[in-house]
Each structure stands twice: as structure tokens, then as C-alpha cells.
N, C-alpha and C positions, 0 to 999 in steps of 0.2 A: 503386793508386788512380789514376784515370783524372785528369788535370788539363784544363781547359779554358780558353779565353779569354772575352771578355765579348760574345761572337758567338755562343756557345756549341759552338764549334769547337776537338774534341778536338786539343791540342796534345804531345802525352807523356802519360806514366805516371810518377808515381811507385815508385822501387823502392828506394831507402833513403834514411833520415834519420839525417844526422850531430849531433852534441850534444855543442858543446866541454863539458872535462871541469870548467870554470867555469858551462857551463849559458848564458853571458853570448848566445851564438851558437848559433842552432840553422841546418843546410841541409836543404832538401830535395833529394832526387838524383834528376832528371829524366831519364829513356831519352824523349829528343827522336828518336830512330833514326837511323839514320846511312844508309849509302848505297844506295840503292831499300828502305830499312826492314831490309836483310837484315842489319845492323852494328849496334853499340850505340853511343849518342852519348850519355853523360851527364853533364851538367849541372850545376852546385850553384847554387841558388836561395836566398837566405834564404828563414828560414820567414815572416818578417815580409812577402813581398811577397803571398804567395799569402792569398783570402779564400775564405772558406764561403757560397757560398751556395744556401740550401737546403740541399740533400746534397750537392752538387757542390763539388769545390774548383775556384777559381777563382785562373788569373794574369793580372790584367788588360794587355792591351797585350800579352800574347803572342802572337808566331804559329810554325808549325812551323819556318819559313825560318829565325827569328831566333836559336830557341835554337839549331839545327844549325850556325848562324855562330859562338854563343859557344863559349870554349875550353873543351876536353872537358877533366872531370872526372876524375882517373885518383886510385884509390886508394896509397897509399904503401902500397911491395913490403917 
């Protein structure tokens, strides 16, 4: 699922959501792309930041720069 910001300036994709096993926290895991796009960069977002709207999901205040700044999401091996 494509995510956007409030520009409507594709920012990432979502490509998996985590859900602790309380349910208390959910993430979303954003491939924000990583170096010229050719690398994965992903992200955990709460679910709570992102909005719907319309059909679009939306994270407000996002830009590409900012999630590729934040620290990459690495699943435990």
C-alpha cells in the first residue's frame, strides 16, 4: 500500500505490519528506500500516526528524506 504525505507526495510503501502479541501496539513497516531506491529502508511507524483518507493512506508531516534519516527497522534473526 502506497503511503503519502499531506502534499500528496508518495512517501514509501507499506510492506508489513507488526501487532504486538497484547494487540496494545500495532506498526506499520515502511520501505522508505534506501540508496538511489536500489536498497530497502524500513521503518516502523505506529499505526496510530498514519490517516485514511479517501482511499489513500496518509502520514502527515512525512517526507522521503525524513524517514530514510530514521533508524532502519531490522527484523530479529
Amino acid at each position: 500500500q502506497p503511503v503519502y504525505n499531506e502534499k500528496d507526495e508518495r512517501v514509501g510503501l507499506v510492506e508489513d505490519i507488526i501487532v504486538t502479541p497484547d494487540k496494545a501496539i500495532s506498526y506499520g513497516i515502511i520501505n522508505a528506500g534506501g540508496f538511489l531506491g536500489l536498497t530497502k529502508h524500513n521503518v516502523a511507524v505506529p499505526v496510530s500516526q498514519f490517516k485514511l483518507v479517501d482511499t489513500k493512506l496518509v502520514l502527515p508531516g512525512a517526507t522521503k528524506e525524513a524517514l530514510k534519516a530514521s533508524p532502519e527497522f531490522q527484523y530479529p534473526q
